[in-house]
N, C-alpha and C positions, 0 to 999 in steps of 0.2 A: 469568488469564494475559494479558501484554498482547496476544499476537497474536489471541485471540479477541478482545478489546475491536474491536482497530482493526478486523477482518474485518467484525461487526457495523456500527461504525460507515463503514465502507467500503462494505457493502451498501445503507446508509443513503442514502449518498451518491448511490450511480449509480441506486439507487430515486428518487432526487429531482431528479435529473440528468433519466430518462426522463421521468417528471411534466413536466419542463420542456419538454423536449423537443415533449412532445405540445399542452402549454398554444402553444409556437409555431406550432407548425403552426396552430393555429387564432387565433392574434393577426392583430389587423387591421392591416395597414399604416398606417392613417392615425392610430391613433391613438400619436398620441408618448409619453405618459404612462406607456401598457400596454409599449410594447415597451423604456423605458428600465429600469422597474422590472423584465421579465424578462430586460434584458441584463444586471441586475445581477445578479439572481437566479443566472444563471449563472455568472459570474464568481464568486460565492460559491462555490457549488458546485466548481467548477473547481479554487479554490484548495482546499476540502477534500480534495479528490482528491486533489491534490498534496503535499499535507502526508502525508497516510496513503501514498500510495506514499514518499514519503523515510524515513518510519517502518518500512516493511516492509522498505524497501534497507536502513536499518539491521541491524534484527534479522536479515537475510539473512546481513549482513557479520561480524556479531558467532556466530553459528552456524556461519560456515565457519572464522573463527580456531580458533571452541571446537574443532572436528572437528580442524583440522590439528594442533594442541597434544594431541588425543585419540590420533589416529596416530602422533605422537613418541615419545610417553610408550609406547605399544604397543611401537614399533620398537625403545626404548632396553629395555624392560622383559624382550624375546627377547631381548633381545645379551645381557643379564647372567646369564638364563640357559643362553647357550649356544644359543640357538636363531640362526635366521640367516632374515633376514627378503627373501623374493624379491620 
């Protein structure tokens, strides 16, 4: 199912995200090499992030149409039989 895929690969993410997190806290300011490599690092990160949230706004989006079309068919399915839907 993809929404398992992306949750795993989402969990992935902010796991590696903290990792980072912690590698800066202990980065030295001086040297430039370590902190460009872990700004990138993050910036990768970041953008995974990002991607897996647009994929879940997706699936979010595409779940509520299903539901509203799911409610239609409901409401139209009591009218024909005479039901009356409050």
């Amino acid at each position: 199912m993809p929404g398992e895929k992306a949750s795993a690969a989402g969990g992935a993410l902010l796991r590696r995200l903290q990792r980072l997190v912690a590698r800066a806290g202990t980065a030295k300011g001086s040297n430039r090499k370590q902190l460009l490599a872990l700004l990138d690092d993050v910036e990768t990160t970041r953008r995974g992030l990002l991607r897996e949230c647009a994929e879940i706004e997706g699936e979010m989006r595409q779940a509520t149409v299903r539901a509203t079309a799911i409610g239609a068919y409901l409401r139209g399915s009591q009218v024909q039989r005479g039901k009356r839907h409050n």
